[in-house]
MMTF fields as JSON, N, C-alpha, C and O atoms, coordinates in Angstrom:
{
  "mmtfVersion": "1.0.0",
  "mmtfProducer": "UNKNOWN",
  "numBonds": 399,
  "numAtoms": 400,
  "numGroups": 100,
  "numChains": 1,
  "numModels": 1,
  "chainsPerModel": [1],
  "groupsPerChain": [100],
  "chainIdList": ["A"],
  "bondAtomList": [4, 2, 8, 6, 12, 10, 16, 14, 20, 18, 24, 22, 28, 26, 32, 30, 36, 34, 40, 38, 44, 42, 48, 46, 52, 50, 56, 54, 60, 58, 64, 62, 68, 66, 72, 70, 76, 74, 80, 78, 84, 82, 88, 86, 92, 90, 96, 94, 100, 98, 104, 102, 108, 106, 112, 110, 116, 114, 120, 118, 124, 122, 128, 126, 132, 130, 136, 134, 140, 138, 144, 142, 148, 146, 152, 150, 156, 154, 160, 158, 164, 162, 168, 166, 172, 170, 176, 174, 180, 178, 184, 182, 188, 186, 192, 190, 196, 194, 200, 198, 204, 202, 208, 206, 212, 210, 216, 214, 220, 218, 224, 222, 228, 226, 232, 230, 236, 234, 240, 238, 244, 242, 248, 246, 252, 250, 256, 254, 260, 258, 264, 262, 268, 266, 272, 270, 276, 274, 280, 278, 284, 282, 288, 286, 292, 290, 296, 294, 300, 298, 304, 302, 308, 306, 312, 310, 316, 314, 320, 318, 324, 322, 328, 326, 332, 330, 336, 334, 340, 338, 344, 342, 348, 346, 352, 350, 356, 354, 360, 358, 364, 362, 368, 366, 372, 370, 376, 374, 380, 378, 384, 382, 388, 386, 392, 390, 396, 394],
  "bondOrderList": [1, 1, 1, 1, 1, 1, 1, 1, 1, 1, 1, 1, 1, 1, 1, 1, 1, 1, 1, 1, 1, 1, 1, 1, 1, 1, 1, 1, 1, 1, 1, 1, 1, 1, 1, 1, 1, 1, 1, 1, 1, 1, 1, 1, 1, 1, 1, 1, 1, 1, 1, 1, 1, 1, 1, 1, 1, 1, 1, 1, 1, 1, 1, 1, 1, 1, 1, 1, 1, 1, 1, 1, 1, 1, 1, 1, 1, 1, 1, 1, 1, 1, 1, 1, 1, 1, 1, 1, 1, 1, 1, 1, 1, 1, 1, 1, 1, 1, 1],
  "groupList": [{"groupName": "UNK", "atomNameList": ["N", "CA", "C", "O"], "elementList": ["N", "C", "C", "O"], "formalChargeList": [0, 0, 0, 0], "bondAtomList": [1, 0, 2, 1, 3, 2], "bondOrderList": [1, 1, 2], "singleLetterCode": "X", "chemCompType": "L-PEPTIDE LINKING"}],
  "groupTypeList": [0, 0, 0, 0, 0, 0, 0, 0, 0, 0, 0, 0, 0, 0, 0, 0, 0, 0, 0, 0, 0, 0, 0, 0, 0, 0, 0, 0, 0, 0, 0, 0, 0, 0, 0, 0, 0, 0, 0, 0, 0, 0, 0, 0, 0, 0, 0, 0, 0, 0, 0, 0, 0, 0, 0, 0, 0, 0, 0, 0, 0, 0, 0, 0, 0, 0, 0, 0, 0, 0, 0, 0, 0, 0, 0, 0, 0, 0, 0, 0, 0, 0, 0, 0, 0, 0, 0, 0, 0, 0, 0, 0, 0, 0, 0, 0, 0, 0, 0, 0],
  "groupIdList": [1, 2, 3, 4, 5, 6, 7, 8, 9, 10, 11, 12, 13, 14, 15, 16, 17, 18, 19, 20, 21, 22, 23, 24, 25, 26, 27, 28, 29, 30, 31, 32, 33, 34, 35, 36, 37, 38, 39, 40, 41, 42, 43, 44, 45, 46, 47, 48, 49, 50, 51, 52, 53, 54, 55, 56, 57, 58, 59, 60, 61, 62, 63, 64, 65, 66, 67, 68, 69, 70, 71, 72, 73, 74, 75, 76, 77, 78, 79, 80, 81, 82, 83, 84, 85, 86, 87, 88, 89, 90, 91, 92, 93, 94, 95, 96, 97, 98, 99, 100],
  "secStructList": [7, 7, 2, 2, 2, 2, 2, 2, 2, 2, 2, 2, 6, 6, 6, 7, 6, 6, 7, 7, 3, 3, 3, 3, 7, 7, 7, 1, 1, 7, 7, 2, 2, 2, 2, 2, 2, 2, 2, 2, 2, 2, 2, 0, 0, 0, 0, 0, 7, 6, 6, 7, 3, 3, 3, 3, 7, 7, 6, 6, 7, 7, 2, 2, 2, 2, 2, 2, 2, 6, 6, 6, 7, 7, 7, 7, 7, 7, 7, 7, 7, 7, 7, 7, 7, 7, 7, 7, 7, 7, 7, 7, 7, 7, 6, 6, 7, 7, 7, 7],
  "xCoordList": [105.532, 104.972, 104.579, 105.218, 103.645, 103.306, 103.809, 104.715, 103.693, 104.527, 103.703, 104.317, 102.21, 101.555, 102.431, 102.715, 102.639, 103.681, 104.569, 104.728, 105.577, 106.729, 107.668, 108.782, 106.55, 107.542, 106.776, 107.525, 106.056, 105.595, 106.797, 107.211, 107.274, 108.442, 109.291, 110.176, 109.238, 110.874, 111.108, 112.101, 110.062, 109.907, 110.134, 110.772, 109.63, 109.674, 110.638, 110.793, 111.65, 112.702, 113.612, 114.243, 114.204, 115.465, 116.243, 116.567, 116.803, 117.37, 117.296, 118.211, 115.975, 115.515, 116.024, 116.418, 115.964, 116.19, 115.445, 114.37, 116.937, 116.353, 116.128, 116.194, 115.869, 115.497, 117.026, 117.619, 117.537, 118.617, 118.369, 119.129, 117.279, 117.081, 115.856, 114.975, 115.451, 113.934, 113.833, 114.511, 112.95, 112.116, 111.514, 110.379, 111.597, 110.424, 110.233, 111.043, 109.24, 108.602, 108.031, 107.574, 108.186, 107.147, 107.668, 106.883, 108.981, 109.338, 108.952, 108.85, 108.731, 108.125, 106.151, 105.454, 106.258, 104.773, 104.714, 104.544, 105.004, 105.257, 103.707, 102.549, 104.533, 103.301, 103.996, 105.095, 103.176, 103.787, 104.571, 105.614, 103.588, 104.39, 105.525, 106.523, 105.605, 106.738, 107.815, 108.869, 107.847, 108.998, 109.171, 110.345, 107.997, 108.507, 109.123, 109.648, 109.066, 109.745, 111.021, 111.864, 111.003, 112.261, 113.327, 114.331, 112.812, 113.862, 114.295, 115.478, 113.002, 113.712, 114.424, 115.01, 114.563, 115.043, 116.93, 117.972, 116.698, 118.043, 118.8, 120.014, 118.046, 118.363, 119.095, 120.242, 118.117, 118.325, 120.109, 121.125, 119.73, 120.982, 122.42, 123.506, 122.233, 123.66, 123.775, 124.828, 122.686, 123.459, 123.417, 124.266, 122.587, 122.74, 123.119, 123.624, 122.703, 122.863, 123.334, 122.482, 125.121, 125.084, 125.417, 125.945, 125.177, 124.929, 123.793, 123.63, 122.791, 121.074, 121.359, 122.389, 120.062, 120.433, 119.095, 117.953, 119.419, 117.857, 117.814, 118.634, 116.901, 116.226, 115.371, 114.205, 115.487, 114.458, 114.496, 115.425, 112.737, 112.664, 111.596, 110.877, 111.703, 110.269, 110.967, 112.127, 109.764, 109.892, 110.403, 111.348, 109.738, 110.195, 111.276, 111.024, 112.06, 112.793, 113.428, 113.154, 114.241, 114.825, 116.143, 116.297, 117.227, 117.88, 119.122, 119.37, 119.806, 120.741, 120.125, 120.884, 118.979, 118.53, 118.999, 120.058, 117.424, 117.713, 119.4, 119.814, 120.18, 121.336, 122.053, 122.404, 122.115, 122.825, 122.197, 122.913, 120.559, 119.725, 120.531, 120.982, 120.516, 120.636, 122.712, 123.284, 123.356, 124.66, 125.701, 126.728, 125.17, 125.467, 125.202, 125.695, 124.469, 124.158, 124.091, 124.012, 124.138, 124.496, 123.524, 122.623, 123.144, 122.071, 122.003, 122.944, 120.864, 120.679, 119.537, 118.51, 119.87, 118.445, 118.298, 119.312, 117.415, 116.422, 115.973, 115.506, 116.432, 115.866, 114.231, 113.713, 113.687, 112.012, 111.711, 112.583, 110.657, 109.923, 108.438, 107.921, 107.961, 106.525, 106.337, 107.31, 104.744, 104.862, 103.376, 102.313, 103.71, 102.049, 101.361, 101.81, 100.08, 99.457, 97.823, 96.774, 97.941, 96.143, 95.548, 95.449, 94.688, 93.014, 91.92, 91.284, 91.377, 90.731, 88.951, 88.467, 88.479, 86.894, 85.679, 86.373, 85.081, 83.635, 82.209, 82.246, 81.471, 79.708, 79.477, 79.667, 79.089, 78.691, 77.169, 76.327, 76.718, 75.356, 74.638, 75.288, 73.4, 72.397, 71.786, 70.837, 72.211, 71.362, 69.394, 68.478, 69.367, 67.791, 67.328, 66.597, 67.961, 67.271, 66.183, 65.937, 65.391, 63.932, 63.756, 64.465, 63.113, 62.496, 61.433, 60.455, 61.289, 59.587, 59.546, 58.562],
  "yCoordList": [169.649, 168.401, 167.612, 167.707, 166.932, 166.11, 164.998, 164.623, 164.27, 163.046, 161.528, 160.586, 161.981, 160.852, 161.062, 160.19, 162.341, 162.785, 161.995, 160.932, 162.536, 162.372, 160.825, 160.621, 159.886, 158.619, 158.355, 157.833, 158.553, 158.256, 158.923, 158.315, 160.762, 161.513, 160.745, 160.357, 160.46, 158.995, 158.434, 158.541, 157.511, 156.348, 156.757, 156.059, 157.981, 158.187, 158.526, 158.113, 159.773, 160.717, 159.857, 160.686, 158.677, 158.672, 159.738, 160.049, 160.625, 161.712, 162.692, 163.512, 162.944, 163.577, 164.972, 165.973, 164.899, 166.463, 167.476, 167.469, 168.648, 170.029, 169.854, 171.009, 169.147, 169.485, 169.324, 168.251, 170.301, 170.195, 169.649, 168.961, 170.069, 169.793, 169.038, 169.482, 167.964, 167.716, 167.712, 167.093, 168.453, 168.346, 167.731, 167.879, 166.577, 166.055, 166.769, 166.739, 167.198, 167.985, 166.849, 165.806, 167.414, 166.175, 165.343, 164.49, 164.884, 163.32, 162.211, 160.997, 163.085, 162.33, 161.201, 160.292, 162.013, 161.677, 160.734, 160.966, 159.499, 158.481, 157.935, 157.686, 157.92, 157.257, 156.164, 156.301, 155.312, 154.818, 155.742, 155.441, 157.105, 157.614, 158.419, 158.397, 159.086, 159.34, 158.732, 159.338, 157.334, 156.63, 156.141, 155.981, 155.693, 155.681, 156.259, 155.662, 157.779, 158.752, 159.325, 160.013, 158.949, 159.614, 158.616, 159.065, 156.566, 155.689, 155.896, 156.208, 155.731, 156.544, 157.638, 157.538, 158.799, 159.61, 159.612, 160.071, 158.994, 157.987, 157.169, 157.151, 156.647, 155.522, 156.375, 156.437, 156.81, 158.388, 159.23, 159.773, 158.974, 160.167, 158.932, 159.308, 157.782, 156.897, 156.372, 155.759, 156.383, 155.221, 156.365, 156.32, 157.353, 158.303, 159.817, 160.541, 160.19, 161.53, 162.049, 162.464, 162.025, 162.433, 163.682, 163.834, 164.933, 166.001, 166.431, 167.5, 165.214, 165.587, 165.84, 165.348, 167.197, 166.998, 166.771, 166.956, 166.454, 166.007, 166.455, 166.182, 167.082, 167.731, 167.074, 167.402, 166.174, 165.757, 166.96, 167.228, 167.373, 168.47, 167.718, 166.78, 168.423, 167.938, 168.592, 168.677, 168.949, 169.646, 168.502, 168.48, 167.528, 166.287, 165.016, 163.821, 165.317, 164.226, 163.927, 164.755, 163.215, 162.078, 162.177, 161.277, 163.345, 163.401, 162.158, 161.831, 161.569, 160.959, 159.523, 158.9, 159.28, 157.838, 158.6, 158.442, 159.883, 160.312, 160.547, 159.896, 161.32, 161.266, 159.759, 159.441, 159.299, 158.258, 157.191, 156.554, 157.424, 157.08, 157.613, 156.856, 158.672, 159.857, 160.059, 161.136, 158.798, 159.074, 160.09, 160.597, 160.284, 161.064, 162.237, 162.867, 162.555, 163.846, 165.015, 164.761, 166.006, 167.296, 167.577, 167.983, 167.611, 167.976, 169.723, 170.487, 169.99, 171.217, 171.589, 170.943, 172.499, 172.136, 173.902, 174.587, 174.313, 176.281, 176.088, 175.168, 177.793, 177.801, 177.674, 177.289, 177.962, 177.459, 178.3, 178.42, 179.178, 179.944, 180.019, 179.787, 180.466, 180.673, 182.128, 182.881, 182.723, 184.216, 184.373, 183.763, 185.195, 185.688, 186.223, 187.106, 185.544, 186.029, 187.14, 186.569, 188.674, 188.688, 188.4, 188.295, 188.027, 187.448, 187.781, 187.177, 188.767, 189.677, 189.392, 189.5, 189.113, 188.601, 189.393, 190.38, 189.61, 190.438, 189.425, 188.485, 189.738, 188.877, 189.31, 190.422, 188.307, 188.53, 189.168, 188.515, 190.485, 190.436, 190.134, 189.848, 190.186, 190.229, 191.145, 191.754, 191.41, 192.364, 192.105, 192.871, 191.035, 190.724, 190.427, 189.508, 191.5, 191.393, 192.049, 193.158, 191.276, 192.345, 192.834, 192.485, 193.43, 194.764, 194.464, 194.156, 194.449, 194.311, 194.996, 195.426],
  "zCoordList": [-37.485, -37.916, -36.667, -35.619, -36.794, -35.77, -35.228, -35.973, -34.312, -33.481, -35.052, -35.553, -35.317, -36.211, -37.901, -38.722, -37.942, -39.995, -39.697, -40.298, -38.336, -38.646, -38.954, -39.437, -38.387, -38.843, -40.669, -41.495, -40.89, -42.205, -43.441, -44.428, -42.881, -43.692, -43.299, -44.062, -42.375, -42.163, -42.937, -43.656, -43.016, -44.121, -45.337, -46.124, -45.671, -46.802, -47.691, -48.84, -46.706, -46.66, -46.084, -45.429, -45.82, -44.219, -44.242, -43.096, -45.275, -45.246, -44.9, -44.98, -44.319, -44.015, -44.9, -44.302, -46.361, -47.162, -46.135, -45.536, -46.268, -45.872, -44.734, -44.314, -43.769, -42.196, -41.385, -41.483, -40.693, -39.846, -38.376, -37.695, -38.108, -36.553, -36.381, -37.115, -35.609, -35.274, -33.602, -32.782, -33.455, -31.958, -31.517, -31.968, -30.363, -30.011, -28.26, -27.333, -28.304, -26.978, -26.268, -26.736, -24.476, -23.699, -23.917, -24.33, -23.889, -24.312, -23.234, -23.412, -21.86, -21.05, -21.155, -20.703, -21.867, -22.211, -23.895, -25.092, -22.887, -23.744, -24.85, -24.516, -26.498, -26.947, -28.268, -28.805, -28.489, -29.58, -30.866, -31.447, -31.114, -32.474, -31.941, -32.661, -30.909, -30.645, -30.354, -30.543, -29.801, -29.598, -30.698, -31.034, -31.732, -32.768, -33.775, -34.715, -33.567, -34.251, -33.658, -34.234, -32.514, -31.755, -32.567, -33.12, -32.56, -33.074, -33.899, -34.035, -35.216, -36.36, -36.712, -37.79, -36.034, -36.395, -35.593, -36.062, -34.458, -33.954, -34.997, -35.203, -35.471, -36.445, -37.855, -38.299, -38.155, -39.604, -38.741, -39.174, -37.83, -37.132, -37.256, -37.698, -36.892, -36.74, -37.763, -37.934, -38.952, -40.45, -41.452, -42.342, -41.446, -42.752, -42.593, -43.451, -41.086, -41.637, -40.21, -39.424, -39.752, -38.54, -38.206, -37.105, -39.118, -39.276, -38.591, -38.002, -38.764, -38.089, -36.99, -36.528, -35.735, -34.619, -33.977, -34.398, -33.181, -32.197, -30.813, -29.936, -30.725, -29.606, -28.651, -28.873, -27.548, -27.197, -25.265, -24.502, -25.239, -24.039, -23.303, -23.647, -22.155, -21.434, -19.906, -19.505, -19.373, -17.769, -17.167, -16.379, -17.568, -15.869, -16.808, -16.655, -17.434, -18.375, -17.587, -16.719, -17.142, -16.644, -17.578, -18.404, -17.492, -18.494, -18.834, -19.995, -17.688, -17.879, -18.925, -19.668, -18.81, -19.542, -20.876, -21.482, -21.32, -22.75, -23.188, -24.147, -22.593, -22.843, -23.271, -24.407, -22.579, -22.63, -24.377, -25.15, -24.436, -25.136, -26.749, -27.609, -26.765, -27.615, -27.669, -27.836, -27.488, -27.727, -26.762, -27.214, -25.239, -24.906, -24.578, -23.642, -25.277, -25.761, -24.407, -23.205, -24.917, -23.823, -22.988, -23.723, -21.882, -21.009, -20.934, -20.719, -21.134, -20.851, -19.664, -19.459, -19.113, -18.022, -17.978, -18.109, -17.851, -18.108, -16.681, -16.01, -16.441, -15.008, -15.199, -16.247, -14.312, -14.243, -13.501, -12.639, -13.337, -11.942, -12.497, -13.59, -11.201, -10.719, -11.117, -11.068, -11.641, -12.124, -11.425, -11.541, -10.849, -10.121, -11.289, -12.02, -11.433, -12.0, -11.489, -11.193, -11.486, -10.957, -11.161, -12.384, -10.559, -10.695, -10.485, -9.621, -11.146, -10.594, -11.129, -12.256, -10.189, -10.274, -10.583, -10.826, -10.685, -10.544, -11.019, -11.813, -10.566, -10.47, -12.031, -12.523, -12.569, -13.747, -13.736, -13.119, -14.421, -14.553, -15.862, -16.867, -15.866, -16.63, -17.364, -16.87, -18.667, -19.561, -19.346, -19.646, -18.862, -18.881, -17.521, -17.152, -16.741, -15.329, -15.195, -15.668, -14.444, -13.879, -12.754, -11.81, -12.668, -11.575, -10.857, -11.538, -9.718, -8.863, -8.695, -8.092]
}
């Protein structure tokens, strides 16, 4: 579901029926519907349903704020590497080349 659904199923659902987990990706990459969906679903997590769990990821997060944001919550951090990729070029030609 998207960062624009998900506060509208908020509103709609606070119970969010049937969903155990929600993701918000890039949390670094701040926008109104996501902070607005991250609250609500904060909010959904401390008055109705603290079974819910919440996921918030992002390469460059700033984890101790979200933690602390998010009740604490457990920091996880994934190693990261670089993967060579080949690159291998060639001149594009022309089916409609001509001849002198």
């Amino acid at each position: 579901m998207t960062e624009g659904l998900f506060p509208r199923r908020v509103l709609t659902d606070p119970f969010l029926e049937g969903v155990a987990t929600v993701i918000f990706d890039e949390v670094h990459e701040r926008s109104l519907e996501l902070d607005t969906g991250l609250a609500l679903a904060l909010s959904a997590q401390r008055n109705l349903r603290e079974t819910l769990r919440i996921i918030a990821m992002s390469a460059s997060l700033e984890g101790d704020a979200f933690s602390q944001l998010m009740r604490a919550a457990q920091i996880t951090c994934g190693g990261g590497g670089n993967f060579h990729l080949p690159c291998n070029m060639s001149r594009a030609t022309s089916s409609h080349q001509t001849t002198s």
